[in-house]
Structures are given as C-alpha cells and as structure tokens.
TORMI-71840 format. One line per field, with one value per residue: residue number from 1; residue in one letter; x, y, z of N, C-alpha, C in turn. Coordinates in nm, 2 decimals. Layout:
seq c(NUM, ...)
type c(a, ...)
n.u c(X, ...)
n.v c(Y, ...)
n.w c(Z, ...)
ca.u c(X, ...)
ca.v c(Y, ...)
ca.w c(Z, ...)
c.u c(X, ...)
c.v c(Y, ...)
c.w c(Z, ...)
! end
This chain:
seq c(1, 2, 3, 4, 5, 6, 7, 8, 9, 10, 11, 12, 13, 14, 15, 16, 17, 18, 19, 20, 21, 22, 23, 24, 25, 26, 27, 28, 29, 30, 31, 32, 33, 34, 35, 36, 37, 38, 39, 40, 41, 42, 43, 44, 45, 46, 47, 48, 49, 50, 51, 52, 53, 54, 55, 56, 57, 58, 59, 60, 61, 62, 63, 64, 65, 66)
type c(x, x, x, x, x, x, x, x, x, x, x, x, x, x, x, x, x, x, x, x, x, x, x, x, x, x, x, x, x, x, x, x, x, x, x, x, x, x, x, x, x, x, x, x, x, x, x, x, x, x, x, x, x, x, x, x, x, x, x, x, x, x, x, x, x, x)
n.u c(3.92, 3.83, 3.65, 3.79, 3.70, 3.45, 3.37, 3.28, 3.34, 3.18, 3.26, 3.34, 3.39, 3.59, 3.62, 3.35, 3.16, 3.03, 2.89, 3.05, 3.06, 3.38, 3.59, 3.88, 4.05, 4.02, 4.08, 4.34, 4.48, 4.48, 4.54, 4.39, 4.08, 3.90, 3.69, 3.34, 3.30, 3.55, 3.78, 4.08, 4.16, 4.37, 4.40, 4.44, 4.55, 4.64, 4.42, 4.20, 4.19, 4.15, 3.89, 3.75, 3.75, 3.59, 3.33, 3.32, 3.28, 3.09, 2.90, 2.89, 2.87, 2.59, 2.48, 2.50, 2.35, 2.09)
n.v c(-3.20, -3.05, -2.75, -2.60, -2.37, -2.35, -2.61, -2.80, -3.03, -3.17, -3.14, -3.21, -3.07, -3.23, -3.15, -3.02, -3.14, -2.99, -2.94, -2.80, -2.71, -2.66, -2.54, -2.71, -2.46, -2.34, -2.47, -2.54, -2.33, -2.21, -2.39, -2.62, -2.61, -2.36, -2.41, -2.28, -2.31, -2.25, -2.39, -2.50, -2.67, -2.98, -3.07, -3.35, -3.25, -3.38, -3.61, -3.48, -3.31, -3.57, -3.64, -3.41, -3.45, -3.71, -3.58, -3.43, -3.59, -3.74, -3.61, -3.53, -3.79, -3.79, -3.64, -3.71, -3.96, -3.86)
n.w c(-1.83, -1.51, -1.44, -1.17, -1.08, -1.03, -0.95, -0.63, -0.38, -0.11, 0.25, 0.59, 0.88, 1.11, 1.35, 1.45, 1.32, 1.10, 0.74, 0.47, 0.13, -0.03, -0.33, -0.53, -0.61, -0.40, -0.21, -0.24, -0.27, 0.04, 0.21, 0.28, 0.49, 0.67, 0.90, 1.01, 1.23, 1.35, 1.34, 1.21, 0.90, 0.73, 0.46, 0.23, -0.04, -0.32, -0.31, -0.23, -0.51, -0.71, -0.58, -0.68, -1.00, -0.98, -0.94, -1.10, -1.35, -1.31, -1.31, -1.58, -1.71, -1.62, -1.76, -2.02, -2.07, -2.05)
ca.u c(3.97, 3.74, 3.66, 3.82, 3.68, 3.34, 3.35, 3.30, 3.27, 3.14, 3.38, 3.29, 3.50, 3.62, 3.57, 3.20, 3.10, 2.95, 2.97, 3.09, 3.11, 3.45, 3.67, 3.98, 4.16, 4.07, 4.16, 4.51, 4.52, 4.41, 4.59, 4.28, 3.98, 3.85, 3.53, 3.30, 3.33, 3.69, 3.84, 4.17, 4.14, 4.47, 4.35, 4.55, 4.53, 4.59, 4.29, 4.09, 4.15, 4.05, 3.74, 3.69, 3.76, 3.52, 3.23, 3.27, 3.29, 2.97, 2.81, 2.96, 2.83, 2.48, 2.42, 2.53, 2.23, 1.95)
ca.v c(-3.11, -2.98, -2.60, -2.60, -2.26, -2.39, -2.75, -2.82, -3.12, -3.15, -3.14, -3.25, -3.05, -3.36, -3.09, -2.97, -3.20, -2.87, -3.02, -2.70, -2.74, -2.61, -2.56, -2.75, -2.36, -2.25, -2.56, -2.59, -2.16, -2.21, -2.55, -2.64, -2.53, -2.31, -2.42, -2.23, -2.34, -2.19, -2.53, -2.50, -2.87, -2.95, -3.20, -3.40, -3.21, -3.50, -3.69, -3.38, -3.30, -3.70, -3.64, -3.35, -3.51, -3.77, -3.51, -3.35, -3.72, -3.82, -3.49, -3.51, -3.87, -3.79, -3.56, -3.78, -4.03, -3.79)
ca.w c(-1.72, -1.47, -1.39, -1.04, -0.98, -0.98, -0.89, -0.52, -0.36, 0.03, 0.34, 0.68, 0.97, 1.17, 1.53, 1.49, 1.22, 1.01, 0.61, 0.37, 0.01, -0.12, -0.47, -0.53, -0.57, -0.29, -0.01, -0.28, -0.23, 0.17, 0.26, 0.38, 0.47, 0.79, 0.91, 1.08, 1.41, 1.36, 1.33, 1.06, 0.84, 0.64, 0.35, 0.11, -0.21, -0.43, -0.30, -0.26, -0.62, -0.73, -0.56, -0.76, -1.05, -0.99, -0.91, -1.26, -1.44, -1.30, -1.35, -1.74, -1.73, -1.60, -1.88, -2.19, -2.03, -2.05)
c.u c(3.85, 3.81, 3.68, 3.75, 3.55, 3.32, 3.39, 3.25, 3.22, 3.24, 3.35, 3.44, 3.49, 3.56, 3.48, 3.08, 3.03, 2.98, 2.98, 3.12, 3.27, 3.55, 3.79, 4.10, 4.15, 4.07, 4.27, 4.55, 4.56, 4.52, 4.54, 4.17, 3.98, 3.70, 3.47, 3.24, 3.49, 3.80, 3.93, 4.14, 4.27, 4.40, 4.46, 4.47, 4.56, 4.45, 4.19, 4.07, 4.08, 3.90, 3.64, 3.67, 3.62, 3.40, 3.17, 3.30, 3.14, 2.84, 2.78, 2.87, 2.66, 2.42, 2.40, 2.39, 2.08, 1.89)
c.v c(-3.04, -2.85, -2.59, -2.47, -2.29, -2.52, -2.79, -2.96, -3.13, -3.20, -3.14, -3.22, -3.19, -3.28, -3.10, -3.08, -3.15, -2.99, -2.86, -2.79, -2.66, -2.63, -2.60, -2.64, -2.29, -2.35, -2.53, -2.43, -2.21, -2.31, -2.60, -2.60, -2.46, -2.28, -2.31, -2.21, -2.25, -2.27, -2.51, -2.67, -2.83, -3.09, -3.23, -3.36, -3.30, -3.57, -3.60, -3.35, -3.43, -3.71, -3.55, -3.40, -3.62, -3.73, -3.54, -3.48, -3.74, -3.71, -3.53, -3.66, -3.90, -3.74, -3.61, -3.89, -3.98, -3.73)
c.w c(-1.66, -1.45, -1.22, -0.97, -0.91, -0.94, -0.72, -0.47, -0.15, 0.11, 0.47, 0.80, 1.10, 1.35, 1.54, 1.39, 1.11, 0.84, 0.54, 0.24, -0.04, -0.24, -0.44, -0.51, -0.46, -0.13, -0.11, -0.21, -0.08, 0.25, 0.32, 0.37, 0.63, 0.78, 1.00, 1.19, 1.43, 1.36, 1.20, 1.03, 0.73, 0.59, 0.29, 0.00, -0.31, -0.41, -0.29, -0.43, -0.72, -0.67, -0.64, -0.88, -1.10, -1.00, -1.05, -1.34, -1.40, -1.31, -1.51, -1.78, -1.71, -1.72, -2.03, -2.14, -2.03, -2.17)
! end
C-alpha cells in the first residue's frame, strides 16, 4: 500500500499545458485538480490512483536493485 499523502505523480492541465505534481488524497478530496491557469480538471480516480500505484512499485523496485 502506498503513502497517498506523499506519493505524487505529474498532471498536465489539458488548457495551459502547466504539468503539477499532485497526491492521490487530495485530487480524490478535490475531484480533481485546479491548475494554475485557473483551469478546474475532473480526473478518473481509479486510473489516477493506478498510476500512483505504479510510481510507488517502481520507486519500491528501484531500491531493492541498488
């Protein structure tokens, strides 16, 4: 299980093209993100959380290698 508070993965507002990193609790909190262009973004929270997911596996997996 990842630490959702701290695990962020990158987010690219589709309006201004800015990229933000944010945590899985706060787009699921948010329903989304707001970039800062002022652009609201509603994400899919299953696939956003799989991506997290994936972060923290290949972080987890980097470190058992070294």
């Amino acid at each position: 299980m990842t630490n959702d508070k701290f695990t962020t993965v990158p987010l690219r507002c589709p309006a201004c093209g800015q990229q933000t990193h944010k945590t899985l609790e706060s787009v699921v909190q948010d329903g989304g993100f707001l970039c800062g262009c002022g652009a609201r973004n509603e994400l899919d929270i299953e696939r956003f959380a799989d991506e997290i997911r994936k972060s923290a596996s290949t972080i987890k997996d980097f470190s058992r290698n070294s």
